[in-house]
C-alpha positions in Angstrom: 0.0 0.0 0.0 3.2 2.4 0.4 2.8 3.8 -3.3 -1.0 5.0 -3.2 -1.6 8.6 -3.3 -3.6 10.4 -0.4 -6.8 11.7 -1.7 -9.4 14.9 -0.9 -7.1 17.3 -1.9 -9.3 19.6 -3.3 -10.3 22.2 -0.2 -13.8 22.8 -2.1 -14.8 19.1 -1.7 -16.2 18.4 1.3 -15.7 14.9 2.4 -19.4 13.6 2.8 -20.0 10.1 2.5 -20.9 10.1 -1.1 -17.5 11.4 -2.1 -15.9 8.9 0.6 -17.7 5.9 -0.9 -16.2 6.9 -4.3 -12.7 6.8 -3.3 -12.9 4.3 -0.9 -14.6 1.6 -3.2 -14.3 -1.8 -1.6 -12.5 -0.5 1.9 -15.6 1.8 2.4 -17.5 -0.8 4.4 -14.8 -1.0 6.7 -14.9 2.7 7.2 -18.7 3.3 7.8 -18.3 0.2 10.1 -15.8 1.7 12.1 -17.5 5.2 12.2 -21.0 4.2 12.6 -19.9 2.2 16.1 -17.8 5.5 17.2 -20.3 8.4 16.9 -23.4 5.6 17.5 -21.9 3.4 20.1 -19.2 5.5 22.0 -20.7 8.9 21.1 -17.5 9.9 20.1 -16.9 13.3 16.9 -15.7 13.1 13.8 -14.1 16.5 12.8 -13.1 17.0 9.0 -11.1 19.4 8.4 -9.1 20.7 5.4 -5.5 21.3 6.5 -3.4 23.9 4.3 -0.2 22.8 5.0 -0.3 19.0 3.9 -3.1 20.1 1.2 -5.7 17.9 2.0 -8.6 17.2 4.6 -8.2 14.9 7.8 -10.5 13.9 9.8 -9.7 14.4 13.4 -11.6 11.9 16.1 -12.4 13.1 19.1 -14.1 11.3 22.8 -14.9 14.2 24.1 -12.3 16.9 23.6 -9.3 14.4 23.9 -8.1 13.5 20.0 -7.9 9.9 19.8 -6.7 9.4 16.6 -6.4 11.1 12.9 -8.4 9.5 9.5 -6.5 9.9 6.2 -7.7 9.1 2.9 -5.7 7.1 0.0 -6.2 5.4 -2.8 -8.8 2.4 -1.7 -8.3 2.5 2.1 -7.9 4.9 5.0 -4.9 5.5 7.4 -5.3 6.0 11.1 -2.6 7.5 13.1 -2.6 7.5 16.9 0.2 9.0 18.5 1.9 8.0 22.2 4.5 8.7 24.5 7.5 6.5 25.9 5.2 6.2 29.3 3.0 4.2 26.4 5.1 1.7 25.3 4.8 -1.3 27.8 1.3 -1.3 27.5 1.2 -1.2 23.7 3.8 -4.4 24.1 1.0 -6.1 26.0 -1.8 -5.5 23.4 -3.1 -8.7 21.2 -2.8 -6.9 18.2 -1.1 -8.5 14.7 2.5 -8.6 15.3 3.0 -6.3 12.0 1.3 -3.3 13.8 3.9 -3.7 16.7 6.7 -3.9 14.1 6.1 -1.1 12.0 5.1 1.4 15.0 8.8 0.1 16.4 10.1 1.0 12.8 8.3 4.5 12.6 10.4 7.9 13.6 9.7 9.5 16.5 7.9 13.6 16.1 9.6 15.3 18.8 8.2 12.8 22.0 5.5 11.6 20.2 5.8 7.9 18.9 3.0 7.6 15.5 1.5 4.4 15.1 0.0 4.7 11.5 -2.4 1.7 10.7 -3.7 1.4 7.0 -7.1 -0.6 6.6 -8.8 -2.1 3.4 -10.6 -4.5 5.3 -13.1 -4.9 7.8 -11.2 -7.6 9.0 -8.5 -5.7 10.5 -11.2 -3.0 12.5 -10.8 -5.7 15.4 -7.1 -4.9 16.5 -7.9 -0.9 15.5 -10.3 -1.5 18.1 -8.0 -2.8 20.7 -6.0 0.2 19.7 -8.7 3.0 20.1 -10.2 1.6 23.6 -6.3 1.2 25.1 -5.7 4.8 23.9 -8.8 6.3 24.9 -8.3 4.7 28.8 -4.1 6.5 28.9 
């Protein structure tokens, strides 16, 4: 998935569910999964916005006003990316999450103290370890 181009870059579309489905195609289910059970079940906000200096929009998700994590999307899927500190790390180790998660957040650079864990998804298959992932970050 490392060559696919991000998408909504165009400030003037706004990223309704139409235009998501469009881009999306076959990893749209597993978005409107995932979304439906965070504003329906855990009452949680989904902020788009269009950001200026990366030239596309995001969408920022919120519980509350604590950002859990940030929606990107590409080329048939979306990228989430949760970021953590060092105090994070042991617990993280002790999540039963697919062993290729744990090795590319080890592999990823830190941004100043924060540690990104970026998790691309194309299937609704993999919504159950981004699951783990949101509930342990929403409890730090």
């Amino acid at each position: 998935m490392e060559t696919e181009k991000p998408l909504l870059r165009d400030a003037a579309i706004y990223p309704t569910n139409d235009v998501l489905k469009n881009v999306l195609c076959e990893s749209y289910v597993a978005f409107e999964t995932l979304t439906n059970s965070l504003i329906n079940e855990l009452g949680w906000v989904l902020e788009w916005n269009y950001y200026k200096d990366g030239k596309s929009w995001l969408c920022k998700v919120c519980a509350k006003k604590k950002t859990v994590f940030w929606l990107s999307v590409w080329e048939g899927f979306f990228k989430t990316t949760f970021y953590f500190t060092e105090k994070h790390l042991e617990g993280l180790a002790t999540l039963s999450i697919s062993e290729q998660i744990k090795e590319d957040f080890c592999r990823m650079k830190p941004i100043g103290k924060l540690l990104p864990m970026v998790i691309s998804i194309d299937k609704q298959e993999q919504l159950a370890d981004l699951l783990k992932i949101i509930r342990f970050k929403k409890e730090q």
